[in-house]
N, C-alpha and C positions, 0 to 999 in steps of 0.2 A: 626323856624329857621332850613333849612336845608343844610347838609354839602355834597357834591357830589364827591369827589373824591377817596377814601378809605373807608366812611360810610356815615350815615345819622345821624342825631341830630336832634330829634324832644322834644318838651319843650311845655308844659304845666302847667300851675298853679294849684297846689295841685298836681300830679306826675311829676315826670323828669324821660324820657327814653332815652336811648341811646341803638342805634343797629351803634354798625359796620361789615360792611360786605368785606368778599375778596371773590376771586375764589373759595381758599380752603376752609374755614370755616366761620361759619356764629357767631356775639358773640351776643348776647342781654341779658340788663340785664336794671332792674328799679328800681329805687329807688322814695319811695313813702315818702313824705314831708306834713306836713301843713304849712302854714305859717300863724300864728297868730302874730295883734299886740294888744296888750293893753295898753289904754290910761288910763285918766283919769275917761274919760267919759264913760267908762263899770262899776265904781264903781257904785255899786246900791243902798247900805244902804245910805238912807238919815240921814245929818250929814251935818255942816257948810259944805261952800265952800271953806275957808281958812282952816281946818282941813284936806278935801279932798287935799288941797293941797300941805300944809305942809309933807302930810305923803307921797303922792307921789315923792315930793318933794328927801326926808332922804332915803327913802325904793325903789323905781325905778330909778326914774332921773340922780341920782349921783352914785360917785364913791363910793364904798364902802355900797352898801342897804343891797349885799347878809350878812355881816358882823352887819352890823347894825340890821338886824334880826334875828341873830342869838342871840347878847346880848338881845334884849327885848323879846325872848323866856324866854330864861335862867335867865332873871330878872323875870319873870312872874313866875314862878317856883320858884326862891329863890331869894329874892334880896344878894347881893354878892359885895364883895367888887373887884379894880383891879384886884389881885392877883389870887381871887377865879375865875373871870372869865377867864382871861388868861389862868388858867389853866382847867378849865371847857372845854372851846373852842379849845384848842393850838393855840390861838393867841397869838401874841406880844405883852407884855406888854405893848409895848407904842403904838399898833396900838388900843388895849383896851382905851387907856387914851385917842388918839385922839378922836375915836366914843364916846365916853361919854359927852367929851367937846361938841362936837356938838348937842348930843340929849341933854347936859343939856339948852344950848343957845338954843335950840328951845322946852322947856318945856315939853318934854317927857320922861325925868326920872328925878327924884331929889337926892339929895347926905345927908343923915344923917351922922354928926362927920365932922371930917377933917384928913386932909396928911393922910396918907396912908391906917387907920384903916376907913377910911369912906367908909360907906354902899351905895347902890345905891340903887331905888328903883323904879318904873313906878311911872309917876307923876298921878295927879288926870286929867289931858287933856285926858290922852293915854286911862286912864280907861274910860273914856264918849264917847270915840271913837274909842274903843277896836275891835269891829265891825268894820270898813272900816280898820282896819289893815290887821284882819284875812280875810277881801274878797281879800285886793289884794296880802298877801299870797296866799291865791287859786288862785286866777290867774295866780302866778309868778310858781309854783306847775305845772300848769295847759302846759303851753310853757315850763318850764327848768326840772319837774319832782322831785319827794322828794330829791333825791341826792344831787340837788341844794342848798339846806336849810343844808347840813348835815358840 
């Protein structure tokens, strides 16, 4: 793509340049980009296809994965009740309640006790397929950088 009347705009895939030129002064400058996508289909550890799915599913697909991974870190380390997560993460209590409800409805954590004193825990799914979580962490690591996760 080129622009001809105050500069030029030249574009490339994996860098992007731009030079503007005047009389006066010349400006150039670049910025260098990857563009990676990851799908499904980069996951490598063999595992169902419905697990592959599921977890792409809770953890990329949707709203809330970067959050969702942060609880199944922190459950992996200590299981934890609401509160201790909430405060673990500085999340919202009830944005805590809502991800739970979901990863409980799709079998990757389970809840020991009840109302409010109840534990939460990684179910035995997430542990037999512990492995395609942490690949597509590395991946999500990989395009967004540790920061992402934090």
């Amino acid at each position: 793509m080129y622009i001809r009347k105050s500069g030029e705009i030249n574009y490339q895939i994996g860098n992007f340049f731009l030079s503007f030129a005047s009389a006066d002064n010349i400006i150039n400058f670049e910025l260098n980009f990857v563009m990676q996508t990851i799908t499904i289909r980069n996951i490598k550890i063999s595992s169902h296809r419905q697990t592959k799915t599921l977890f792409w599913h809770l953890f990329v697909a949707t709203r809330g994965g970067q959050n969702r991974i942060r609880i199944i870190n922190q459950l992996r380390i200590r299981p934890s009740n609401k509160n201790q997560l909430s405060q673990d993460l500085s999340l919202d209590y009830k944005l805590i309640e809502h991800h739970l409800d979901v990863l409980m409805k799709n079998n990757v954590v389970t809840k020991l006790g009840s109302n409010y004193g109840a534990t939460y825990f990684i179910s035995t799914l997430f542990e037999d397929a512990e492995q395609v979580f942490d690949e597509i962490v590395e991946q999500l690591k990989k395009i967004g950088g540790n920061e992402w996760l934090v």
